[in-house]
BAFI-3210 file (N, C-alpha, C; in Angstrom, 3 decimals, decimal comma, padded with zeros to 6 digits):
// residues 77
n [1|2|3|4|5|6|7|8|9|10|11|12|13|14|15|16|17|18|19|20|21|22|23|24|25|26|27|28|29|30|31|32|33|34|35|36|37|38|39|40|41|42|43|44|45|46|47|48|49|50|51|52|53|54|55|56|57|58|59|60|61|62|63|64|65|66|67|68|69|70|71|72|73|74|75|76|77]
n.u [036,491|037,720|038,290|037,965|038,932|038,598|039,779|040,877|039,963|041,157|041,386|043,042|043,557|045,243|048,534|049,085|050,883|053,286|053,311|051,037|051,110|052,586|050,541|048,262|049,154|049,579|046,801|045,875|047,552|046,374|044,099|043,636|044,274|042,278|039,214|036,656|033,055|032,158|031,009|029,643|029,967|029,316|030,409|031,479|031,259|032,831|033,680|033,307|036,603|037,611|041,302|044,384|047,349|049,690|049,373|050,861|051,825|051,265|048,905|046,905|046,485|045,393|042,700|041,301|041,303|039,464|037,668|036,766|036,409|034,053|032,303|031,878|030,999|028,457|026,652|026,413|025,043]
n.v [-074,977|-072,977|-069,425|-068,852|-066,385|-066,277|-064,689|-061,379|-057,941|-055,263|-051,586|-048,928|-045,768|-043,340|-042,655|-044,586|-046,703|-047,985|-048,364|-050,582|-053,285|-053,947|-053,294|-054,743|-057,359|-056,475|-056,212|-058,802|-060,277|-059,025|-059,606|-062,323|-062,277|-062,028|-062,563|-063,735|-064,620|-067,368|-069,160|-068,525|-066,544|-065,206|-062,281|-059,777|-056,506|-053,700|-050,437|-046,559|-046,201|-043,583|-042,999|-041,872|-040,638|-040,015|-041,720|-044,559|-047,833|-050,197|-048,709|-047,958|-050,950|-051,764|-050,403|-050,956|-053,800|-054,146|-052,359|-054,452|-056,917|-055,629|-055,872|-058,318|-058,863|-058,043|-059,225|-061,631|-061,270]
n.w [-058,219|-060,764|-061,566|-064,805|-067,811|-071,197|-073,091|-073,405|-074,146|-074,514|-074,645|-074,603|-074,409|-077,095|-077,361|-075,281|-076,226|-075,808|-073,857|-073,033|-073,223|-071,413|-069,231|-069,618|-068,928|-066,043|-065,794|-065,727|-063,879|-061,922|-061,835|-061,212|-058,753|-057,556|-055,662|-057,755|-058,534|-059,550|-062,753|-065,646|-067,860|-071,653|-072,374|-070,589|-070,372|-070,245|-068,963|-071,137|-069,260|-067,041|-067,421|-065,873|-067,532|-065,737|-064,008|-062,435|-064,226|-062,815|-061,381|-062,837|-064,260|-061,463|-061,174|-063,424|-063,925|-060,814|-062,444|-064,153|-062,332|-060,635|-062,375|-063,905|-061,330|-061,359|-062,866|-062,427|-059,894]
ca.u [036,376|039,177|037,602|039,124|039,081|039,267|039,940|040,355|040,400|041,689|041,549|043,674|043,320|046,431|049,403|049,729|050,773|054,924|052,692|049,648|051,796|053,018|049,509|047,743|049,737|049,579|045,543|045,578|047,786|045,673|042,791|044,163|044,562|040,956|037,989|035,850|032,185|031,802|030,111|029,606|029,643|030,372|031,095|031,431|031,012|033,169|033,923|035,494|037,209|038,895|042,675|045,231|048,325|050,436|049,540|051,966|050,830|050,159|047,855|046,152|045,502|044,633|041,619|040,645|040,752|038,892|035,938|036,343|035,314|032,920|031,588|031,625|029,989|026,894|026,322|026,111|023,919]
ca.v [-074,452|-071,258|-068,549|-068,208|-065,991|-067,052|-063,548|-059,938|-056,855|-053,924|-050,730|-047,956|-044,308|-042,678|-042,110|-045,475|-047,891|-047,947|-049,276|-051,185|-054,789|-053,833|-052,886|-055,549|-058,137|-056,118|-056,250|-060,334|-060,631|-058,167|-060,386|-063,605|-062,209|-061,443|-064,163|-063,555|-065,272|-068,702|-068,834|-068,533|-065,639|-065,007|-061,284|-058,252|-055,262|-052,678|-048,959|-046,373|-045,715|-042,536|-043,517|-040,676|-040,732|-040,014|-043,010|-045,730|-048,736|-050,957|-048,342|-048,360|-051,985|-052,037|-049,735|-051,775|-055,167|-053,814|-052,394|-055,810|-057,913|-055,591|-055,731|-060,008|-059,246|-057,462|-059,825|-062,812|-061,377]
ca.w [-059,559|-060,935|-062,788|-066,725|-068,567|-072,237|-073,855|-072,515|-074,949|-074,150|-075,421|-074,142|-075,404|-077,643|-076,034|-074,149|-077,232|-075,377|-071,950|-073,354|-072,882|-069,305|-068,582|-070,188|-068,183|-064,764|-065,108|-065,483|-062,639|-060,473|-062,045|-060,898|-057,587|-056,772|-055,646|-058,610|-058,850|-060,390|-063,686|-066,899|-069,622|-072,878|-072,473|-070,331|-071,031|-068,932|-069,770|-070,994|-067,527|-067,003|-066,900|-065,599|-067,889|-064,666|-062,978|-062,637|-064,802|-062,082|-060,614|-064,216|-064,163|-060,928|-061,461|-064,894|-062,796|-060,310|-063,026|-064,550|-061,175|-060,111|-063,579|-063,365|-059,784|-061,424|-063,973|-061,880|-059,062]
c.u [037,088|037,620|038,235|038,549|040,146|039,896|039,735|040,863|040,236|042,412|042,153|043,796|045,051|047,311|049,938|050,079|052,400|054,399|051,561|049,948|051,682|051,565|048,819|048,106|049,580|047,950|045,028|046,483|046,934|044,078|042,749|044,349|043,009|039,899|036,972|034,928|032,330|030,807|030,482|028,986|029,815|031,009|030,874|031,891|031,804|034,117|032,828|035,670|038,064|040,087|043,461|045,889|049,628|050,740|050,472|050,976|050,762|049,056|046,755|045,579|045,530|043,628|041,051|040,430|039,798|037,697|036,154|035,544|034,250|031,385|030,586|030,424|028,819|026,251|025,981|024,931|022,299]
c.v [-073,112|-071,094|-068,129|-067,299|-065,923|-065,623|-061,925|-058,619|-056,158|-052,630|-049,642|-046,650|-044,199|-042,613|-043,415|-046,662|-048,420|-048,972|-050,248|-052,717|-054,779|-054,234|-054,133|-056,834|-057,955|-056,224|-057,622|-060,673|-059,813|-058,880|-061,619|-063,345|-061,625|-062,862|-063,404|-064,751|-066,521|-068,774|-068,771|-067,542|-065,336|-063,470|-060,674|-057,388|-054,345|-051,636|-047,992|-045,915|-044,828|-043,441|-042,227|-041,369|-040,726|-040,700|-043,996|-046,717|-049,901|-050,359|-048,443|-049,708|-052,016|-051,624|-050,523|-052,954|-055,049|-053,456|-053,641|-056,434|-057,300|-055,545|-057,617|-059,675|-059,184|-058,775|-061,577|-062,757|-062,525]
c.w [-059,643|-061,972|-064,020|-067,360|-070,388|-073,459|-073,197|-074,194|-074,325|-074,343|-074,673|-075,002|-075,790|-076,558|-075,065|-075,220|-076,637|-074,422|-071,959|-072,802|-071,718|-068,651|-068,823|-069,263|-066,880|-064,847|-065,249|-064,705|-061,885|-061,035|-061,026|-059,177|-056,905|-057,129|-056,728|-058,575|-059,815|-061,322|-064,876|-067,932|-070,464|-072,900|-071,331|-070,582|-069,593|-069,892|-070,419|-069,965|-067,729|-066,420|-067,126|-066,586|-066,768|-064,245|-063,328|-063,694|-064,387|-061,314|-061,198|-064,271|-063,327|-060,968|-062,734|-064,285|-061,744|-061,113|-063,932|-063,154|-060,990|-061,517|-063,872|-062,501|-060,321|-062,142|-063,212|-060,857|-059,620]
res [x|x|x|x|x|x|x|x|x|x|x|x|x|x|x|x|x|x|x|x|x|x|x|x|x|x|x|x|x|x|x|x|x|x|x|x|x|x|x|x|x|x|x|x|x|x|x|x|x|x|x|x|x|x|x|x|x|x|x|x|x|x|x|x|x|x|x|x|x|x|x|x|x|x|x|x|x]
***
């Protein structure tokens, strides 16, 4: 059984509307690349996460993929 995700929103503060795509895309491949729990929910809930402006914007979604799964993780325990 894969884990889907049927919808992701994602809100990014001012300032990142040039990188929001890039980013948006780099945190469902860095999704897709992690064993995430089997299951079933209609939402989670994750945030708001400090995000540097500095950071590259795969370092950005990796840190947002990352509080997504461990966000999944809780929710399934």
């Amino acid at each position: 059984m894969t884990t889907e995700i049927g919808q992701l929103n994602l809100r990014l503060p001012a300032g990142f509307e040039g990188r929001a795509q890039r980013i948006g895309r780099l945190v469902g491949e860095a999704l897709a690349g992690q064993d995430l729990p089997r299951g079933r929910m209609d939402q989670v809930g994750v945030g708001p996460l400090r995000i540097d402006p500095r950071r590259s914007d795969r370092a950005i979604a990796d840190h947002i993929a990352q509080s997504i799964g461990a966000a999944i993780g809780r929710q399934t325990l």
